[in-house]
DRENZA-24422 format. One record per residue (C-alpha): residue number from 0; chain; x, y, z. Coordinates in pm, 1 decimal. Example, Ala and Ser with C-alpha at 12.3 -4.5 7.8 and 13.67 -1.06 7.14 Angstrom:
r seq=0, mol=A, X=1230.0, Y=-450.0, Z=780.0
r seq=1, mol=A, X=1367.0, Y=-106.0, Z=714.0
# end
This chain:
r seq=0, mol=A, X=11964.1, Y=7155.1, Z=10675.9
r seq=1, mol=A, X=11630.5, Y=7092.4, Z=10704.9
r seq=2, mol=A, X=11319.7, Y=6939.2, Z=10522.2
r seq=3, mol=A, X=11043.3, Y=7134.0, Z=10686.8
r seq=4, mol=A, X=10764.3, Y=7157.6, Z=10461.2
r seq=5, mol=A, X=10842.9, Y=6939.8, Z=10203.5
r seq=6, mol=A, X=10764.8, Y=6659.2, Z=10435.7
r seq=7, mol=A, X=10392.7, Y=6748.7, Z=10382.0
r seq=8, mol=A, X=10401.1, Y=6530.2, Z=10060.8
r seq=9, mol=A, X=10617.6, Y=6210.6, Z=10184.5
r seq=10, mol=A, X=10449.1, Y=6224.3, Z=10540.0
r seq=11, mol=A, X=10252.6, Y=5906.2, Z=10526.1
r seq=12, mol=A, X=10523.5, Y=5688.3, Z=10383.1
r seq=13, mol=A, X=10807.9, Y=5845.4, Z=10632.5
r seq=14, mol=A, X=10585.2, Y=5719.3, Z=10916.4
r seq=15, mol=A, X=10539.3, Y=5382.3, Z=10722.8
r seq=16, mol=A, X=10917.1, Y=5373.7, Z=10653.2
r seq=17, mol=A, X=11076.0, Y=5438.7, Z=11013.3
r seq=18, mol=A, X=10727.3, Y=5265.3, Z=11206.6
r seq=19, mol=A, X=10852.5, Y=4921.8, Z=10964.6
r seq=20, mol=A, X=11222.8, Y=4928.3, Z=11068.4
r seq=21, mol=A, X=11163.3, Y=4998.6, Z=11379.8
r seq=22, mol=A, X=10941.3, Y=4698.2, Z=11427.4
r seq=23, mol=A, X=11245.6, Y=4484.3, Z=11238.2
r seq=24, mol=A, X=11440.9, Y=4523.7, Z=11524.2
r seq=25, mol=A, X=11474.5, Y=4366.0, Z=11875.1
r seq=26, mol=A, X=11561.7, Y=4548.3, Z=12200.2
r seq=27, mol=A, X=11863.7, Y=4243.3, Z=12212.2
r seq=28, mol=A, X=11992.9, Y=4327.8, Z=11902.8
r seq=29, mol=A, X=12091.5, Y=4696.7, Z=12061.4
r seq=30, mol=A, X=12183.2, Y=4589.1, Z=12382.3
r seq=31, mol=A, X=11855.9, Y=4679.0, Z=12538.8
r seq=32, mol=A, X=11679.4, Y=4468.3, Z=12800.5
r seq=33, mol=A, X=11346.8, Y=4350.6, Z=12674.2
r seq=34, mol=A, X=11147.2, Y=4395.7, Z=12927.9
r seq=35, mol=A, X=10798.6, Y=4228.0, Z=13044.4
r seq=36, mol=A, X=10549.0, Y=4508.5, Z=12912.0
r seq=37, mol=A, X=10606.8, Y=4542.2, Z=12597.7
r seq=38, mol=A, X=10312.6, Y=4536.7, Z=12342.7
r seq=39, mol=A, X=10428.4, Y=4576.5, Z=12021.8
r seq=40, mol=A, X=10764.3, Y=4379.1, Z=11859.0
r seq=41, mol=A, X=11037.5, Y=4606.3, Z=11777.0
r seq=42, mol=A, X=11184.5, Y=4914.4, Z=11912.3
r seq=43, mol=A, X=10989.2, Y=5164.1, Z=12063.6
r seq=44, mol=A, X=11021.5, Y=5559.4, Z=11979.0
r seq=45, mol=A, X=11148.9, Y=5643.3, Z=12324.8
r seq=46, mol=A, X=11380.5, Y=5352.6, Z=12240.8
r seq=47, mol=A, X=11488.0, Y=5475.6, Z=11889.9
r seq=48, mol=A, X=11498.6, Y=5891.4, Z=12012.1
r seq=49, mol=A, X=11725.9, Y=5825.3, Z=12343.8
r seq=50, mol=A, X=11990.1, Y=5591.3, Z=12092.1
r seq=51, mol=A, X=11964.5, Y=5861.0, Z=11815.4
r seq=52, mol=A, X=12033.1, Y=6153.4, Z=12098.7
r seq=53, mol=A, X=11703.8, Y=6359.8, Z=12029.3
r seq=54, mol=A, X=11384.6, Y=6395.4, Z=12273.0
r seq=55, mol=A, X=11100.1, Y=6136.4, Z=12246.1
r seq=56, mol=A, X=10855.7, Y=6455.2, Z=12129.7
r seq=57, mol=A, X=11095.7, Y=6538.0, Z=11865.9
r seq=58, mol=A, X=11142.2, Y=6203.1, Z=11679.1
r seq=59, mol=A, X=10800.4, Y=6098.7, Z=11751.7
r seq=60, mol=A, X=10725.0, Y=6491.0, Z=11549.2
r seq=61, mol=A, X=10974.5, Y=6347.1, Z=11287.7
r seq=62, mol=A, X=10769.0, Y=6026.7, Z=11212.6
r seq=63, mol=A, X=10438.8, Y=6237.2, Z=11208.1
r seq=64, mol=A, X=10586.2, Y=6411.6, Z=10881.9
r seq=65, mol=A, X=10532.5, Y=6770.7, Z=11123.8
r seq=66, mol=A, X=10743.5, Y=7123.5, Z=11036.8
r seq=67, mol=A, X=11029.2, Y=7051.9, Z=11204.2
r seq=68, mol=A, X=11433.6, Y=7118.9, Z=11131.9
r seq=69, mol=A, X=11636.9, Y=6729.4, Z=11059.1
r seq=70, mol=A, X=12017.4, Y=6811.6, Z=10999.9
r seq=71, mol=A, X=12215.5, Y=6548.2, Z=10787.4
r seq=72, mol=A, X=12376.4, Y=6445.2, Z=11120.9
r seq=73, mol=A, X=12074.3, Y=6309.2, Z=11314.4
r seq=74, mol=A, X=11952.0, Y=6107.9, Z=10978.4
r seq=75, mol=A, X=12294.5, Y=5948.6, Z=10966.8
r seq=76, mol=A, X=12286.3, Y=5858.3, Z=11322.3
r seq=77, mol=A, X=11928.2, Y=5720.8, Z=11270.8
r seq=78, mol=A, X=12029.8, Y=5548.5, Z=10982.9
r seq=79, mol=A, X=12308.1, Y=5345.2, Z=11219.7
r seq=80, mol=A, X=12044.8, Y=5314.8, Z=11525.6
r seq=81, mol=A, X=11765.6, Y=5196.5, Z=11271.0
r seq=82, mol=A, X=12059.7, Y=4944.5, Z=11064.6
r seq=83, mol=A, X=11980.3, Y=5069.7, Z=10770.5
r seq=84, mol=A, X=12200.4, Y=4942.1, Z=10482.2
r seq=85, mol=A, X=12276.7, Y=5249.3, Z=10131.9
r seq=86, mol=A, X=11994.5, Y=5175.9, Z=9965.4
r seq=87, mol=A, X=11789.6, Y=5231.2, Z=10236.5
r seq=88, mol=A, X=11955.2, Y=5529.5, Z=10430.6
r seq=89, mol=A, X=11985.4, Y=5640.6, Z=10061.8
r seq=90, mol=A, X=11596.3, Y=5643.6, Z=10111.4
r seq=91, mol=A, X=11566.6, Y=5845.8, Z=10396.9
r seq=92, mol=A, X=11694.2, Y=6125.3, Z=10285.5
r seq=93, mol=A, X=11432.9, Y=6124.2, Z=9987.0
r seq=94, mol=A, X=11197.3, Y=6103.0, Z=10201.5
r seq=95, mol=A, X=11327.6, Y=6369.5, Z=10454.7
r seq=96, mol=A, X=11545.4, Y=6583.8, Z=10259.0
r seq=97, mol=A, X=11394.2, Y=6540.1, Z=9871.0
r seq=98, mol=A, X=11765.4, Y=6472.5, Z=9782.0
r seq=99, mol=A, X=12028.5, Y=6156.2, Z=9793.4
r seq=100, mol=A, X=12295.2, Y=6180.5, Z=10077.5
r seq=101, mol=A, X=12640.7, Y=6373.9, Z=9973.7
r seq=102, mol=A, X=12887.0, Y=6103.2, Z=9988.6
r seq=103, mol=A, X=13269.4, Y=6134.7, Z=9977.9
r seq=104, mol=A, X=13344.5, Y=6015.6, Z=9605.9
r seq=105, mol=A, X=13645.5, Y=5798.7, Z=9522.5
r seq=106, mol=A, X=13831.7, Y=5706.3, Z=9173.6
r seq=107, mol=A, X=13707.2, Y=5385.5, Z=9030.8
r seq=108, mol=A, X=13909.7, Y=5217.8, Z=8769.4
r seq=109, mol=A, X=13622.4, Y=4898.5, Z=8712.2
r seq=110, mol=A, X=13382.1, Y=4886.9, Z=8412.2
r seq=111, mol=A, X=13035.2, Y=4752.1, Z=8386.5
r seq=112, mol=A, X=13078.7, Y=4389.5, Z=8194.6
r seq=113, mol=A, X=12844.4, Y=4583.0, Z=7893.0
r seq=114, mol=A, X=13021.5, Y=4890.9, Z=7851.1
r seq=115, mol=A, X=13276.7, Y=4789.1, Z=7596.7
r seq=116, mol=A, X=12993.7, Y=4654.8, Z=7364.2
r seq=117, mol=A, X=12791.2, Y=4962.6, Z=7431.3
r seq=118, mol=A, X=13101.5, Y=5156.9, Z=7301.2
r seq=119, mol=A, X=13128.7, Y=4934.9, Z=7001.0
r seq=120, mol=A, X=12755.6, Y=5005.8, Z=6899.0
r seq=121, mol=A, X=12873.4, Y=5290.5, Z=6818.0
r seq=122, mol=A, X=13127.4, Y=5280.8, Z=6528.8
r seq=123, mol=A, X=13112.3, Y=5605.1, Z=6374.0
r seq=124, mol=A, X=13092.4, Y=5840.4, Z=6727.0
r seq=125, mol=A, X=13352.4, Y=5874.8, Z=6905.9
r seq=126, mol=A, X=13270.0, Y=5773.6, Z=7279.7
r seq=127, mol=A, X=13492.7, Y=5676.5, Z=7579.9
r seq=128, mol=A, X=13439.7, Y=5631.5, Z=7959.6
r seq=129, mol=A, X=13594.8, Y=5838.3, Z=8188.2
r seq=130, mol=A, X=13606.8, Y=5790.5, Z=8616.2
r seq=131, mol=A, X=13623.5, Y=6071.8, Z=8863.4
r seq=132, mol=A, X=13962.3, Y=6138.7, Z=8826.7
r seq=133, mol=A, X=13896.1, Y=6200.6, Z=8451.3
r seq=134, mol=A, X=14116.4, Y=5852.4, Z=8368.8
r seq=135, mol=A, X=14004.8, Y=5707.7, Z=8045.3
r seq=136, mol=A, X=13912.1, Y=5353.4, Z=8101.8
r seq=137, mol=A, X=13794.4, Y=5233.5, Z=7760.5
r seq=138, mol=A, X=13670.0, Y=5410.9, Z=7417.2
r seq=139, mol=A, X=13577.4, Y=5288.0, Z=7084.5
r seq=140, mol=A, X=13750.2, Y=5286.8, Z=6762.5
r seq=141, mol=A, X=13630.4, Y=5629.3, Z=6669.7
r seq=142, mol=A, X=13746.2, Y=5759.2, Z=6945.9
r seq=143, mol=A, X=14076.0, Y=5635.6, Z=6979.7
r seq=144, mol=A, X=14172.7, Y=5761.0, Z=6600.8
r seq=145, mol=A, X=14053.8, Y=6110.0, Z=6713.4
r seq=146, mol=A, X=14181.4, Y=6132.1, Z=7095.3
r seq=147, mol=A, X=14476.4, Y=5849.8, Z=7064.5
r seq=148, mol=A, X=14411.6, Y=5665.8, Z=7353.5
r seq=149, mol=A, X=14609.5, Y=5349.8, Z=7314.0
r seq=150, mol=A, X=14890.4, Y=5543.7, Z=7206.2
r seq=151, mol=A, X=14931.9, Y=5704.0, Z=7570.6
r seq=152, mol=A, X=15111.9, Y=5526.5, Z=7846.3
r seq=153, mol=A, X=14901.0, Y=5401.0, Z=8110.8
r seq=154, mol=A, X=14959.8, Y=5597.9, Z=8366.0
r seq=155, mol=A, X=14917.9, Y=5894.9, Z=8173.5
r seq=156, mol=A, X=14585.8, Y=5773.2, Z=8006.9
r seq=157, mol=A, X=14410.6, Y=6068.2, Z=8163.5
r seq=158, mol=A, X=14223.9, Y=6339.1, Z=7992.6
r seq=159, mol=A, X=14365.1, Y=6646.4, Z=8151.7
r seq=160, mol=A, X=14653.5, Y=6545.1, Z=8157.9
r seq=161, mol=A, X=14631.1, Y=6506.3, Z=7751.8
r seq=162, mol=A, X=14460.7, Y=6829.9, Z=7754.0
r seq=163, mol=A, X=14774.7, Y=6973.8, Z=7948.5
r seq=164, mol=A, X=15060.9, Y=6763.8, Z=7823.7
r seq=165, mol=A, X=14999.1, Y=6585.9, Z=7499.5
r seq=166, mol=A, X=15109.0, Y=6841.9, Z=7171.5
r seq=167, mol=A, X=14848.9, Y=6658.5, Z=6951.2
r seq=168, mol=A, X=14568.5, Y=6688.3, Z=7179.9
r seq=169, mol=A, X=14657.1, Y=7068.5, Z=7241.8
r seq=170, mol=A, X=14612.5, Y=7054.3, Z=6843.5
r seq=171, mol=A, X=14375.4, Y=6886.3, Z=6849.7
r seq=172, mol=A, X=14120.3, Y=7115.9, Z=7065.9
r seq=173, mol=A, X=14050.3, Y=7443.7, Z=6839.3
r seq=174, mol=A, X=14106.1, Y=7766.3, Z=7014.4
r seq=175, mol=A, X=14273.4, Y=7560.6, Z=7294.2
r seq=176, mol=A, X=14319.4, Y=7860.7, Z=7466.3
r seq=177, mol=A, X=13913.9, Y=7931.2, Z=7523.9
r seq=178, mol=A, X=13829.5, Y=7535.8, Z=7555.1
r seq=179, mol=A, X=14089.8, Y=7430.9, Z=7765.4
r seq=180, mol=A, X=14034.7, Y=7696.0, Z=8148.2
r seq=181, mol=A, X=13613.8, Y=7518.5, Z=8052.7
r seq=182, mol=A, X=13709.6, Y=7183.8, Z=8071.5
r seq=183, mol=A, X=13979.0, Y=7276.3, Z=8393.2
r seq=184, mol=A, X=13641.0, Y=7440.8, Z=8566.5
r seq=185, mol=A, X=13423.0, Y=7086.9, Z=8478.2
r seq=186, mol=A, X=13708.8, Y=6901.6, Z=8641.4
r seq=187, mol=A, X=13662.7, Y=7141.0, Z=8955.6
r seq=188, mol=A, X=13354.4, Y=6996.2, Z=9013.3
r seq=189, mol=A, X=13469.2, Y=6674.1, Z=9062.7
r seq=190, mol=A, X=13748.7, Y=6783.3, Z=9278.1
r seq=191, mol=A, X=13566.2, Y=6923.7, Z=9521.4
r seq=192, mol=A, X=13335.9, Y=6602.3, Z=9519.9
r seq=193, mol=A, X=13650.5, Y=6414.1, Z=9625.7
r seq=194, mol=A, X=13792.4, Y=6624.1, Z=9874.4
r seq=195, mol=A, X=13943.2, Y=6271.0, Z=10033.2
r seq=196, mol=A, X=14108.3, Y=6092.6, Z=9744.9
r seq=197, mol=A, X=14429.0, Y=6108.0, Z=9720.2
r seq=198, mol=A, X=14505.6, Y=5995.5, Z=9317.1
r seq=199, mol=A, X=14290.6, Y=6358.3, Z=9228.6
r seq=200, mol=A, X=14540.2, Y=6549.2, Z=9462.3
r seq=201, mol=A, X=14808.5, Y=6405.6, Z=9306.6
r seq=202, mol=A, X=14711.1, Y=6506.3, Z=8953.9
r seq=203, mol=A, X=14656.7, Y=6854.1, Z=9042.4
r seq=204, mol=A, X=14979.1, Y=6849.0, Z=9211.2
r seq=205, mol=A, X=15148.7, Y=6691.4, Z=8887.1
r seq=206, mol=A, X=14973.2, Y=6929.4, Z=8632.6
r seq=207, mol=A, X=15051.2, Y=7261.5, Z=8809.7
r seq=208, mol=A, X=15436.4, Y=7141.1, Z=8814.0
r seq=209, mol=A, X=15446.3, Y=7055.2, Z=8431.7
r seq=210, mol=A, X=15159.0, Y=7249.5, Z=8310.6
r seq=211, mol=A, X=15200.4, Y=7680.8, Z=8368.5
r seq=212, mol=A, X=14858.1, Y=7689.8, Z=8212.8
r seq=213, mol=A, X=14683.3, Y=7461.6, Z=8437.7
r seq=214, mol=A, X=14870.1, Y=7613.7, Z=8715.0
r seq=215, mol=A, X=14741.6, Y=7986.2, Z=8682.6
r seq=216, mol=A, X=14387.7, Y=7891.5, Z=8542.9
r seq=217, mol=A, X=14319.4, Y=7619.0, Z=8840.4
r seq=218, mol=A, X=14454.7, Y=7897.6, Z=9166.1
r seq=219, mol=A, X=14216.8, Y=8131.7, Z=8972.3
r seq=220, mol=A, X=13900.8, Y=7937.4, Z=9074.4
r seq=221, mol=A, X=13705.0, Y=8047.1, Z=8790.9
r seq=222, mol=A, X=13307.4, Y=7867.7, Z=8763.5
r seq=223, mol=A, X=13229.0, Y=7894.8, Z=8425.7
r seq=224, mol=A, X=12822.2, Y=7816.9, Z=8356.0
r seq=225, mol=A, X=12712.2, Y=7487.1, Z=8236.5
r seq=226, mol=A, X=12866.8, Y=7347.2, Z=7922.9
r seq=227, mol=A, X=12651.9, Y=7397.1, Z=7629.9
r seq=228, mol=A, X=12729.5, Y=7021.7, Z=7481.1
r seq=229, mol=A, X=12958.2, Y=7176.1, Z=7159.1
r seq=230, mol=A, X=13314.4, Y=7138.0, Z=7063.8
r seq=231, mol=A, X=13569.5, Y=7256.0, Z=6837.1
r seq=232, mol=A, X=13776.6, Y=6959.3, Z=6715.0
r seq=233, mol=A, X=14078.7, Y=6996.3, Z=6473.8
r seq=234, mol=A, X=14068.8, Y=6704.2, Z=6263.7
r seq=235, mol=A, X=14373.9, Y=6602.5, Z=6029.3
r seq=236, mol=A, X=14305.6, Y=6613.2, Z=5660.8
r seq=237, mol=A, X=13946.5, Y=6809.8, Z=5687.8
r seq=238, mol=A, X=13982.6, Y=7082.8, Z=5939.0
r seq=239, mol=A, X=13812.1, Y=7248.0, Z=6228.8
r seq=240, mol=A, X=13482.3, Y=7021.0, Z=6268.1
r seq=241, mol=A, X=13203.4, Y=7136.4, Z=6491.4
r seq=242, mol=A, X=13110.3, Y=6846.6, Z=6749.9
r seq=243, mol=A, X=12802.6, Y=6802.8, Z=6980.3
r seq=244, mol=A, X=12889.5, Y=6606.9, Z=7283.6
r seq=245, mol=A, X=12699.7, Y=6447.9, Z=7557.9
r seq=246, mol=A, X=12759.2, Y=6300.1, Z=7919.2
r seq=247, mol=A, X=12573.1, Y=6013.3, Z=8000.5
r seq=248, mol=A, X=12588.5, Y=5827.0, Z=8368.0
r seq=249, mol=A, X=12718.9, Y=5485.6, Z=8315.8
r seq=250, mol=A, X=12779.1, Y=5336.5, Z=8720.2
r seq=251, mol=A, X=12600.0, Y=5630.3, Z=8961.6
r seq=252, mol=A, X=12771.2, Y=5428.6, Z=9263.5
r seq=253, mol=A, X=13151.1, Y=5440.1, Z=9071.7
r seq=254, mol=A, X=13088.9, Y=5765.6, Z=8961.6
r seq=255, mol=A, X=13180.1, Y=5633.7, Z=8609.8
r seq=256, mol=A, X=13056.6, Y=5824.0, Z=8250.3
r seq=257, mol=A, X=13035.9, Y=5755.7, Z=7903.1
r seq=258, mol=A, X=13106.3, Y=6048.2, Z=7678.8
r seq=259, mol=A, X=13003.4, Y=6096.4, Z=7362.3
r seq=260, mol=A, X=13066.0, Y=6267.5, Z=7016.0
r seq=261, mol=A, X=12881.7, Y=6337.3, Z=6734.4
r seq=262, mol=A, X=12995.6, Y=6561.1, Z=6417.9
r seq=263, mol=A, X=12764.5, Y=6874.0, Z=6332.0
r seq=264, mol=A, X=12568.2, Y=6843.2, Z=6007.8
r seq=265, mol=A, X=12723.0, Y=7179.9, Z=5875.1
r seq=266, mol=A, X=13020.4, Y=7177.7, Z=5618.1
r seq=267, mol=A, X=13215.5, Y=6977.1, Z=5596.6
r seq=268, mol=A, X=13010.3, Y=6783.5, Z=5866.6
r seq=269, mol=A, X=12928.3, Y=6468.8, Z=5959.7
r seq=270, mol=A, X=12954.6, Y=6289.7, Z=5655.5
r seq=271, mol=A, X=13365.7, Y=6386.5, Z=5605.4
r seq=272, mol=A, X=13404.3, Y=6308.8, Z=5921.7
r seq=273, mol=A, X=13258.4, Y=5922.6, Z=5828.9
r seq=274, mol=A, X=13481.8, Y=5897.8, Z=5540.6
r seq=275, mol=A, X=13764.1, Y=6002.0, Z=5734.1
r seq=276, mol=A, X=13727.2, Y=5709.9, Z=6011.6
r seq=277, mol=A, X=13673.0, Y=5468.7, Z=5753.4
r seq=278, mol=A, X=14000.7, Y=5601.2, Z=5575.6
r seq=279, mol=A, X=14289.0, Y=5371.2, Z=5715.5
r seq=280, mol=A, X=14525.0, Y=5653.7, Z=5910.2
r seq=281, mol=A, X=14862.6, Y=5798.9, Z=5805.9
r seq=282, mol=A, X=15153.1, Y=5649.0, Z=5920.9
r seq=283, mol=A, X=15410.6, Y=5948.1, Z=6072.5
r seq=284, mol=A, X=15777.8, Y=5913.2, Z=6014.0
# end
């Protein structure tokens, strides 16, 4: 991969960047003798290119911002001869690459200390967090009287695993058929950005034993375009209700989102869909 001629634009500030961490360093700190002639503190580049396995011409070219080819595996070994910590490696790839490093993503099952209240605010759209694995770690009232959450076990708190297992969220999604291989294509995406966690495999694993569905519609490795933010939602006591939802980043580094619901305005709309939260819900049996 390389940056080439993008570096045109962040070519002063890449020289600023590496020329500054360089100078943070000492020659001790890498095991490197100081030596009597040396002018300026810090590394040098001859210093920094021999530890990061490239030429002197080449790095000292990289620095200079010229047209030159940086794979992601020379700016991670710079990263470790230069000590940079995330944040900052984080920031050499900006600079070089115009994007973030790809990282190996892992389940988090932690919520920001504000999330809860956050879900609260909202009282009349439905809203809940999900992690990578698609676990549901908290929701709001709203949501839990559409989804039913709490009434899950733990361990099964998960919403594919609803989508695949539960009878009353099959019935719940309209045209479950059509909904249901979209939402196994989202969760692709996430798969494959956690090709090393283990709790994801296992899911997959689970679903294609219990679930025929999931089984054939996952081995087909269908990539369906980019959701277009509506849902179909059968809703006891009204009907088929018309929902537009919305993904919002909640924790970038835990990989953690807050999803959220809000009725259509066409019949019977958002308002029924109001009176029906505020309704206390039928007891079964």
């Amino acid at each position: 991969m390389c940056a080439s001629r993008s570096l045109v634009r962040t070519r002063p500030e890449l020289a600023d960047f590496l020329r500054s961490r360089r100078e943070r360093l000492s020659p001790e700190m890498l095991g490197l003798p100081r030596g009597n002639r040396r002018r300026t503190p810090g590394l040098r580049r001859e210093e920094v290119a021999a530890l990061a396995g490239v030429g002197v011409t080449w790095y000292t070219w990289l620095e200079q911002g010229r047209d030159i080819g940086v794979s992601t595996g020379f700016l991670d070994s710079l990263a470790r001869v230069l000590r940079l910590d995330a944040a900052e490696r984080r920031h050499l790839y900006l600079l070089v690459h115009q994007r973030p490093p790809t990282e190996s993503k892992r389940t988090w099952c932690t919520m920001p200390s504000l999330a809860q209240r956050l879900l609260d605010d909202l009282p009349h759209r439905p809203a809940y967090v999900l992690n990578l694995r698609w676990d549901v770690l908290a929701w709001n009232t709203a949501a839990d009287r559409v989804f039913g959450f709490s009434a899950q076990p733990l361990e099964r708190r998960n919403l594919l695993w609803m989508l695949f297992v539960d009878d009353a969220t099959r019935r719940l999604f309209d045209a479950w058929e059509q909904q249901a291989p979209r939402l196994v294509s989202s969760f692709r995406q996430d798969y494959a950005s956690a090709p090393e966690d283990s709790d994801i495999e296992q899911l997959v694993q689970e679903l294609e034993d219990v679930a025929p569905e999931f089984k054939t519609w996952w081995r087909q490795q269908d990539i369906h375009g980019p959701c277009l933010g509506r849902r179909s939602l059968c809703i006891p006591d009204i009907g088929t209700l018309d929902f537009e939802h919305m993904t919002l980043t909640l924790d970038e580094d835990r990989h953690l989102r807050l999803v959220y619901y809000a009725a259509c305005e066409s019949p019977p709309g958002a308002g029924a869909f109001e009176d029906w939260l505020r309704a206390p819900p039928i007891m079964q049996g």
